[in-house]
C-alpha positions, -999 to 999 in steps of 0.1 A, spaced: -371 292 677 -359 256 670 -362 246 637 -378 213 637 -355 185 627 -366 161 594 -369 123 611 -337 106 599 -339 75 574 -317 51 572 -299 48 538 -308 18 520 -280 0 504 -280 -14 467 -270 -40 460 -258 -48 427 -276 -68 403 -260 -107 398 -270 -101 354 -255 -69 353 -220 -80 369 -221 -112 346 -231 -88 317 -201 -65 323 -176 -94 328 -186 -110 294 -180 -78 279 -146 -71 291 -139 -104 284 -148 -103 250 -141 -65 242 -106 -62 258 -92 -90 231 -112 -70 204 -95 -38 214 -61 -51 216 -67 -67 182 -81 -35 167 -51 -19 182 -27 -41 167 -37 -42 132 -38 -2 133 0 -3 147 10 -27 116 -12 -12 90 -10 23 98 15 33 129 44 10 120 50 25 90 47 61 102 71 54 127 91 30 109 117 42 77 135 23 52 166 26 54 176 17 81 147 -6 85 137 -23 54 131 -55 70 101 -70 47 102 -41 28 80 -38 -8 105 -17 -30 95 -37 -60 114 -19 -93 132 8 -64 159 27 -78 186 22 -52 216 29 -78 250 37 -66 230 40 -30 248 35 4 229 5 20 259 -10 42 252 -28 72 213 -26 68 183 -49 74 167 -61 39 151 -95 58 130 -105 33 124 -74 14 104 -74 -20 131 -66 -43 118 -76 -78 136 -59 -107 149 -32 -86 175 -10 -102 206 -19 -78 235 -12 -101 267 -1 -81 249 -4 -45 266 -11 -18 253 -34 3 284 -49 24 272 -69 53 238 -62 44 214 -89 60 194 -99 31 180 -131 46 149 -146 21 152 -113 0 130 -114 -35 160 -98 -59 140 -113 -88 152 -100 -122 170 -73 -104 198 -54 -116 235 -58 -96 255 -46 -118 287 -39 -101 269 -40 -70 292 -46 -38 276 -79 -13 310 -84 -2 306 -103 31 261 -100 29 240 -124 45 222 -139 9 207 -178 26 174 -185 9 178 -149 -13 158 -150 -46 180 -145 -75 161 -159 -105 170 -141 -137 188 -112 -115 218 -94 -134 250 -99 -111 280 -92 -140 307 -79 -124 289 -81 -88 314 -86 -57 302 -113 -35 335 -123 -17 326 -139 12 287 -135 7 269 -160 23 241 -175 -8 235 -210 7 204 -223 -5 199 -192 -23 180 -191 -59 200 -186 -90 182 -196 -113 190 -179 -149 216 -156 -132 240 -140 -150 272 -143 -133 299 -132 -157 329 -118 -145 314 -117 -107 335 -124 -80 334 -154 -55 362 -154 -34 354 -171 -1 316 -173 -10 292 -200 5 269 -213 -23 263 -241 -4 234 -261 -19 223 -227 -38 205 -237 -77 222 -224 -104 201 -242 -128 206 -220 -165 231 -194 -143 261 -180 -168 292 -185 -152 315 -175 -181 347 -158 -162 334 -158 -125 359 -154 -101 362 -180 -78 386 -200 -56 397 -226 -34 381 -214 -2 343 -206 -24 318 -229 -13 298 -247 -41 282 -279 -49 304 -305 -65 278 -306 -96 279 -267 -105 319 -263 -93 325 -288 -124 298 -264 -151 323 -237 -140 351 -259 -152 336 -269 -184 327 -235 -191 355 -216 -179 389 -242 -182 382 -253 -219 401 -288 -228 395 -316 -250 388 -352 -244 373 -339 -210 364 -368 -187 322 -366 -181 313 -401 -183 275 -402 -163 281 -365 -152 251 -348 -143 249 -320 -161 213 -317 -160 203 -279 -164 234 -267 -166 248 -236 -188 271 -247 -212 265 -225 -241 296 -215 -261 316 -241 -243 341 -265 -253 337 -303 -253 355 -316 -283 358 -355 -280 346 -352 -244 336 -386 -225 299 -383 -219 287 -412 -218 258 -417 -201 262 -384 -192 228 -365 -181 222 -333 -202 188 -326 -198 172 -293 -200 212 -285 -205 221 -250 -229 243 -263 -255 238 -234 -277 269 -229 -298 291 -259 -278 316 -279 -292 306 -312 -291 321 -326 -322 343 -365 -316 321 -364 -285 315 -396 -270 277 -394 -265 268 -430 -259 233 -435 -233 233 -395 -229 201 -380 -220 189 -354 -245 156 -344 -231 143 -304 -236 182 -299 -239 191 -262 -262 210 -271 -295 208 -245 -324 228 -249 -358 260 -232 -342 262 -262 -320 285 -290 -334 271 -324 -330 276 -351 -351 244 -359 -373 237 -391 -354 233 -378 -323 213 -342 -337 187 -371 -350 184 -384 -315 179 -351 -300 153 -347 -327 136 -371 -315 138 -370 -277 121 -336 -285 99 -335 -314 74 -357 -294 57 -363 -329 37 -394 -340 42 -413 -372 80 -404 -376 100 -418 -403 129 -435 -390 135 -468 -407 169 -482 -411 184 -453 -384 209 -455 -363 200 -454 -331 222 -477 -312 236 -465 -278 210 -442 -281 192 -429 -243 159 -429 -260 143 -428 -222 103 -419 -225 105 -413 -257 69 -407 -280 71 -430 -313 38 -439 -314 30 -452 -349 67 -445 -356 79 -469 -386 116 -481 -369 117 -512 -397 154 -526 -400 164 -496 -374 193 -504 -353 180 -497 -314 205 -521 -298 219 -511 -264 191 -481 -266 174 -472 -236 138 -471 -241 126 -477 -208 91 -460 -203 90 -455 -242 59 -447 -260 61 -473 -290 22 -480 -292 15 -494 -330 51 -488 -339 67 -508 -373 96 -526 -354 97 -549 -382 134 -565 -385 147 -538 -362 179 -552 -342 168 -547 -306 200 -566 -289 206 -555 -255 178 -527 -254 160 -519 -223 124 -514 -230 114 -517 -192 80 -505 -187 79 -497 -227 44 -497 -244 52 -522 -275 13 -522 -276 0 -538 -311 37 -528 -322 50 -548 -350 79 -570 -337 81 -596 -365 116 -602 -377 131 -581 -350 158 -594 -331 156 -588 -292 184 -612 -283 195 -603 -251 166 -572 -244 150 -563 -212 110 -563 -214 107 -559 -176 69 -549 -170 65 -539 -212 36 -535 -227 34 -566 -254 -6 -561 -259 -17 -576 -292 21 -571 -304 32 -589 -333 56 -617 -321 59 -640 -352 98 -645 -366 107 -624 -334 143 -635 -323 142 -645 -283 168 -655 -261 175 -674 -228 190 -637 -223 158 -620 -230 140 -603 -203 102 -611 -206 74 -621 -185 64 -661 -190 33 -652 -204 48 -633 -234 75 -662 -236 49 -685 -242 30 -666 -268 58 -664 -287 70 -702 -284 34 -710 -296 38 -683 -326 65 -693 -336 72 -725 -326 35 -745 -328 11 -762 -305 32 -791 -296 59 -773 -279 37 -767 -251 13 -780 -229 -20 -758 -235 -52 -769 -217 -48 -744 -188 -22 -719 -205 -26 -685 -200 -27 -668 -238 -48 -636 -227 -43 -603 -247 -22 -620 -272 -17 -615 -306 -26 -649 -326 -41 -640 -353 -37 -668 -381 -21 -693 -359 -28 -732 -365 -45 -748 -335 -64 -773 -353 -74 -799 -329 -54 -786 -298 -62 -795 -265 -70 -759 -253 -95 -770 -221 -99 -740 -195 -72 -719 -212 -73 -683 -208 -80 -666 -245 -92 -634 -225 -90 -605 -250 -70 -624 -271 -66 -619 -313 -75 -649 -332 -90 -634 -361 -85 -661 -387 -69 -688 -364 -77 -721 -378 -88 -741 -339 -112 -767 -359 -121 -794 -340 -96 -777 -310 -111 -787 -271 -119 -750 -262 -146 -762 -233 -145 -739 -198 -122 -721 -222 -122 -680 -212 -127 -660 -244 -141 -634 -235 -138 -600 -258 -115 -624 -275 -114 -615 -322 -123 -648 -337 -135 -630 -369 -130 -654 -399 -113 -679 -373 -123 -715 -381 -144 -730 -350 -157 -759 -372 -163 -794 -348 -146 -768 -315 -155 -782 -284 -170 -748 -267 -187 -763 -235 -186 -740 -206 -163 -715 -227 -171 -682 -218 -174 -662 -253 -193 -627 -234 -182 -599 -253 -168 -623 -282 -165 -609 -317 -177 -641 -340 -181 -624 -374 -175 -650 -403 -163 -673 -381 -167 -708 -390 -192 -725 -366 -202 -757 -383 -204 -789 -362 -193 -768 -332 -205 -782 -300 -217 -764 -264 -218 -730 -285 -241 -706 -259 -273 -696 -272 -270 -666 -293 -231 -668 -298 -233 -673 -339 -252 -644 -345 
């Protein structure tokens, strides 16, 4: 018996759905990246290391305060490795690559980096006494505050390296050991002693120089900034224009008594010193604060005291020949009787300053405007012509101006507290914020003067003429 045969069907075929394919091609698109990302961060934050030992591969290392002493680390890869105040004394690390290394504070005591690859290596404050670094290459490298003593140098780069504050007391170097011109001559100093050294306008600038020897050296103009001089020799030292700023003295350091008062005061940055009848000729007095300083009868002449800070200052019959007060703020400073023959006032300061009895020159260095307040302080109205002059923010207190043509003149800001201008032509004058307290104004022509901001009190106003509205009160 035939078994009866199910009717056959044809198979219908699917076909697939245009959302779901875009669907699944948006997702691989966007979850393969995430995958290999997730992937990548687990190999460098967890694999790398597993697989990965140091040594031999220390390359970016952290082994912050490691104890590597008297270790074996020849020939190895410290690329940028986080050495801070590890404990490297008597390691050898000959022909180590130590590229950008942080050896911050770290301890190298006796170490061997004979022949090492040091460029860009941090070395701030690191202990390398007695360290062998013959033919170690440290250019550009950071050696800041290093200690240096007795370590050798023989055929080492140190091309462009800072050795700002680094001891160099008995390093071992030599002909063929790279190093800046500026840093080969602190070695010198510090480690050939000789008198009457030659250092005129050296740049010693940061350097080291504590213990050494500079007996009636030439340093003029010589830059010792920042410099250590603790315990130097500087006595019959030619110190002329030399730059004491935040340089190290203590009492061990000989320096003549002039020039330890001009390092005082580079560095005291104090107000209201005492300094009257000082020496200070020759004297790099650059940026100096002497604010409300009282410099009567001082001598300053030849000082530099470019940028100085002499707001309010007694200069009164200081000799100020030759000085260089470029830029200087001589603001309300008292200049009268001092002699500034031959100074340069470049861009100074001169606000409200006290110009009368000053001594001026053809030689002086001073802005027209200043010249001619002090030709009409001290010399009177008829040496110039004054209806247009421009007088603003000068000092002219008590000055005789009695009937002076002073038409459209520019008194901006200017002090005339008790100036005697009676019967003066002040019309379309500009006085505004001008100090006419106690001034005498009696008969003044004042039509059109601008007097906004004007400070009137007991000023003499009778018979004045074109006074604004309001002005006298």
């Amino acid at each position: 018996m035939t078994r009866p045969v199910a009717p056959h069907h044809a198979q219908t075929q699917r076909t697939p759905d245009p959302v779901q394919r875009e669907r699944l091609l948006a997702m691989l698109i966007i979850g393969l990246p995430l995958l290999l990302l997730v992937a990548y961060f687990g190999y460098s934050l967890v694999l790398r290391d597993a697989w990965s030992t140091c040594p031999p591969d220390c390359q970016a290392a952290d082994l912050r305060a490691a104890d590597l002493r008297h270790t074996d680390q020849q020939g190895l890869d410290f690329r940028e490795a986080n050495l801070y105040g590890a404990n490297l004394e008597g390691a050898n690390f000959t022909e180590t690559n130590l590229l950008f290394a942080n050896l911050r504070t770290a301890n190298l005591y006796q170490a061997d980096l004979s022949r090492s690859n040091l460029r860009g290596a941090n070395l701030t404050a690191a202990n390398l006494q007695e360290t062998k670094l013959n033919k170690a290459d440290l250019g550009g490298a950071r050696l800041e505050g290093a200690d240096l003593r007795q370590a050798t140098l023989y055929g080492a780069n140190l091309a462009s390296a800072t050795l700002a504050q680094a001891n160099l007391q008995g390093a071992l170097l030599d002909e063929t050991t790279v190093l800046d011109p500026k840093w080969r001559l602190v070695w010198e100093i510090v480690n050939q002693p000789q008198t009457q050294r030659a250092l005129a306008g050296a740049d010693l600038a940061n350097a080291n120089l504590g213990g050494a020897s500079l007996q009636a050296a030439d340093l003029r103009n010589a830059n010792l900034s920042a410099a250590n001089l603790l315990g130097a020799d500087l006595s019959e030292a030619q110190l002329d224009d030399a730059y004491f700023l935040q340089t190290e003295i203590d009492d061990t350091t000989q320096l003549a008594p002039k020039w330890r008062r001009i390092w005082q005061i580079m560095n005291e940055n104090q107000p209201d010193q005492i300094l009257a009848g000082t020496d200070l000729s020759n004297a790099n007095l650059r940026t100096v604060y002497l604010r409300r300083a009282d410099l009567t009868a001082a001598n300053l002449t030849n000082a530099d005291l470019s940028e100085a800070d002499l707001h309010n200052a007694n200069l009164s019959n200081a000799t100020l020949q030759g000085a260089n007060l470029t830029e200087a703020s001589l603001r309300e400073a008292n200049l009268q009787g001092a002699d500034l023959s031959g100074a340069i006032l470049l861009n100074a300061d001169l606000t409200w300053a006290d110009l009368r009895q000053t001594k001026i020159d053809a030689a002086t260095q001073i802005s027209a405007r200043i010249r001619r307040i002090w030709t009409l302080v001290n010399e009177g109205p008829n040496s110039l012509e004054l209806a247009g002059i421009d007088l603003s923010w000068g000092n002219l207190a008590g000055i005789n101006l009695a009937g002076s043509n002073l038409r459209a003149s520019d008194l901006r800001s200017a002090r005339l507290e008790g100036a005697n201008l009676a019967n003066a032509d002040l019309s379309d004058a500009n006085l505004r914020d001008a100090d006419l307290t106690n001034a005498d104004l009696s008969g003044a022509n004042l039509t059109g003067a601008d007097l906004k901001n004007a400070d009137l009190t007991s000023a003499n106003l009778t018979g004045a003429i074109g006074l604004p509205a309001g002005a006298s009160e």
